[in-house]
C-alpha positions in Angstrom: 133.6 144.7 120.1 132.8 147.9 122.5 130.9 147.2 125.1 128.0 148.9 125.6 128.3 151.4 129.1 124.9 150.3 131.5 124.8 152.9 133.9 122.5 150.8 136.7 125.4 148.3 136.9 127.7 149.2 139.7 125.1 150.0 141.9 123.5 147.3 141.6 126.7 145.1 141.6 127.3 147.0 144.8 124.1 145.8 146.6 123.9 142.5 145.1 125.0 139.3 148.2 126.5 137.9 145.6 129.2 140.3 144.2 132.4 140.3 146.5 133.7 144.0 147.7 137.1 144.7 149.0 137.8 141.2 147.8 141.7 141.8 148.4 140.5 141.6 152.4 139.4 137.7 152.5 142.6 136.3 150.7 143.7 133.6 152.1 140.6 133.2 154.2 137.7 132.9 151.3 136.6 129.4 152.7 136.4 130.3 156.1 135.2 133.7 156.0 133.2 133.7 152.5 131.7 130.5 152.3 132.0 128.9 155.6 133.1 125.9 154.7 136.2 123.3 153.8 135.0 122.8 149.8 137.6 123.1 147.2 137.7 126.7 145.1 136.8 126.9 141.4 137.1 129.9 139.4 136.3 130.9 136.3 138.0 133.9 134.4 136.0 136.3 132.4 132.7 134.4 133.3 130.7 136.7 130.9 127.3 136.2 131.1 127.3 133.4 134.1 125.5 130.5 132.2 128.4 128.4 132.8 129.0 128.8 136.5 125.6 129.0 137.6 124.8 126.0 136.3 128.6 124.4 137.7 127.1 125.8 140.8 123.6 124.1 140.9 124.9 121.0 140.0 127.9 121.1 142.6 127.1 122.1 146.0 130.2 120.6 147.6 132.2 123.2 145.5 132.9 126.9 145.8 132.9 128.9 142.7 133.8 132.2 142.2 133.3 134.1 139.0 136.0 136.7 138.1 134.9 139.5 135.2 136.4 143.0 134.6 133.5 144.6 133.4 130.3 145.6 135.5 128.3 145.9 132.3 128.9 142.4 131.6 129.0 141.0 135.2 125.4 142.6 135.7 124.1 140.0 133.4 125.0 137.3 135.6 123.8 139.0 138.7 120.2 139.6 137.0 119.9 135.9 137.1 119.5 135.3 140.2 115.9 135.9 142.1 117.3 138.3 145.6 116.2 135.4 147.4 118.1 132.5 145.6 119.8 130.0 147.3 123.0 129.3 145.8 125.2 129.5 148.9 128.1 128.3 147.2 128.4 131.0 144.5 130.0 134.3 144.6 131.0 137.2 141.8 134.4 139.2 141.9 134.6 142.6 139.7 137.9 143.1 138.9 141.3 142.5 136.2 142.4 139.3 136.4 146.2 140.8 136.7 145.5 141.1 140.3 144.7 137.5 141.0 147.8 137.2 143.1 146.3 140.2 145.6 143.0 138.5 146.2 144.1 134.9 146.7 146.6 133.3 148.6 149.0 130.3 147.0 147.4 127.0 147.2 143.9 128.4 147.9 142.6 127.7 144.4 141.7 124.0 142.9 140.9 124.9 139.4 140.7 127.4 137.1 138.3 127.6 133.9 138.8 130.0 131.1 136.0 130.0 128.4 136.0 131.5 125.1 138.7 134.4 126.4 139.3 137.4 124.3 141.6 136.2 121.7 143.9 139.8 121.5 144.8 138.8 117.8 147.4 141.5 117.5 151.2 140.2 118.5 151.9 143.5 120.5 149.2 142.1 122.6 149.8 138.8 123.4 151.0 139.5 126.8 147.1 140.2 127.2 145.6 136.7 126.2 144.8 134.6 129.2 147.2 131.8 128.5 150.2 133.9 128.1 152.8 133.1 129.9 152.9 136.1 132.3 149.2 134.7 133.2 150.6 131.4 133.5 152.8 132.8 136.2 149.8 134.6 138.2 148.0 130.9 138.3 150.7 129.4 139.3 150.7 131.7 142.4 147.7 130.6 143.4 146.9 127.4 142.4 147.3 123.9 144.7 149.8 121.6 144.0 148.1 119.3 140.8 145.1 121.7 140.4 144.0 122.2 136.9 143.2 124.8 134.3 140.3 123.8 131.7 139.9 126.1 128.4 137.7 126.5 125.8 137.6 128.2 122.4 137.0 128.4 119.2 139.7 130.3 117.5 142.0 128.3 116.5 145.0 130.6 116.6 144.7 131.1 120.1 144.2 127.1 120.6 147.5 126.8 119.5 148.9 129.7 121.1 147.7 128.4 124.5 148.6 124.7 123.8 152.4 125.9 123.0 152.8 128.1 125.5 152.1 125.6 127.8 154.2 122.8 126.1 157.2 125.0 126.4 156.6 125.4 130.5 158.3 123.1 133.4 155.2 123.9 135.3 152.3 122.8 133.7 151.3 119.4 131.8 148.5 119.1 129.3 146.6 116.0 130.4 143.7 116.2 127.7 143.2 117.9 124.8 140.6 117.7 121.8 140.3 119.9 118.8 136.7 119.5 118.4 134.7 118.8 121.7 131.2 117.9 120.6 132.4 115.1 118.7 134.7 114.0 121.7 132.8 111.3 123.6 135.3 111.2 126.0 135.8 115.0 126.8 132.5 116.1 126.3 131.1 114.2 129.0 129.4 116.3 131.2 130.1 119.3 129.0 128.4 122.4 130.0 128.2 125.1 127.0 128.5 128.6 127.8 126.3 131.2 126.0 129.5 131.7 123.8 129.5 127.9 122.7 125.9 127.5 121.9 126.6 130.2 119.6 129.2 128.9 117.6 127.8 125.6 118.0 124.8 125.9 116.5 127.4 127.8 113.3 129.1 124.3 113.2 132.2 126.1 114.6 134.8 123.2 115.9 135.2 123.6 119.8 138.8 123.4 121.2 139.8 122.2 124.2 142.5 121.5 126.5 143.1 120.5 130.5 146.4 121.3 131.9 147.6 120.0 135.4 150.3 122.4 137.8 152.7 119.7 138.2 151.9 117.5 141.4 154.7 118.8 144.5 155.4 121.9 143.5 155.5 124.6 145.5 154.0 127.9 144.5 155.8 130.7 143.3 155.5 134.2 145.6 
């Protein structure tokens, strides 16, 4: 699907608290100099719209989250929930590629990682592209702390199984849950919070696929 160009978006990305600029500049130092604080690092990858996280964010306030999305057009949407005076202290927006995850924060520095719905890039030429290729693997792997987590969602199937055998085949990540369809998963749908994506294809009695995969426990990152 093209996305649809919104010209207000950058500048109001740019004068928006929560939207990080020069975000290369705090890595290693987002706790300290960002939020001011000791609290553990979430991230979510292509965040979309920003249903998820907010709400993560609300309900959390002992965790950091930072919401990563390449495009403006999309991140504005998330941004134009929030009042100028909300107070979600814990809560900040990055936009930028995901490839360069490695430049904005340091290894160890993350605790989990959630990727939601991702673009599926169908075509084999592109597989390098999907989110749980291996060459992304690698980039989390770089950043992530020693047993911290990755938790995806879809509901394409192909990329499901894609992401659960990539995975399988690495000697640095463990799949510690998975279900094939969430909603009817009393166990891993516990505390489920549905993304503007998943009510969607919800409410089209689409099966939600999930999986939770560790960094193995001791292992030092990669530079």
């Amino acid at each position: 699907m093209r996305l649809r160009n919104i010209p207000r978006a950058d500048k109001v990305l740019e004068n928006s608290p929560f939207v990080i600029k020069s975000e290369s500049s705090y890595r290693g130092k987002w706790a300290h100099e960002v939020f001011r604080n000791e609290n553990p690092i979430h991230i979510e990858i292509g965040m979309g719209k920003g249903q998820f996280l907010l709400t993560l964010a609300e309900q959390n306030p002992d965790i950091n989250y930072i919401g990563i999305e390449r495009y403006s057009s999309v991140l504005l949407r998330a941004v134009e929930k929030l009042t100028p005076d909300a107070k979600i202290p814990n809560l900040r927006f990055i936009c930028m590629d995901a490839a360069g995850l490695g430049e904005v924060f340091a290894p160890q520095e993350i605790s989990r990682m959630y990727l939601n719905f991702s673009d599926p890039w169908p075509k084999k030429r592109h597989a390098h592209r999907r989110l749980t290729s291996s060459e992304y693997l690698k980039r989390y792997d770089q950043i992530l702390k020693s047993g911290g987590q990755i938790e995806f969602k879809t509901d394409n199937k192909d990329l499901f199984e894609f992401s659960e055998e990539t995975l399988g085949a690495s000697d640095i990540w463990e799949v510690a849950a998975i279900t094939r369809d969430l909603h009817r998963d009393a166990v891993m749908n516990t505390g489920n919070i549905m993304t503007e994506y998943e009510e969607k294809f919800s409410s089209m009695n689409h099966p939600i696929y999930k999986l939770i995969a560790k960094r193995q426990a001791n292992r030092l990152s990669c530079i």
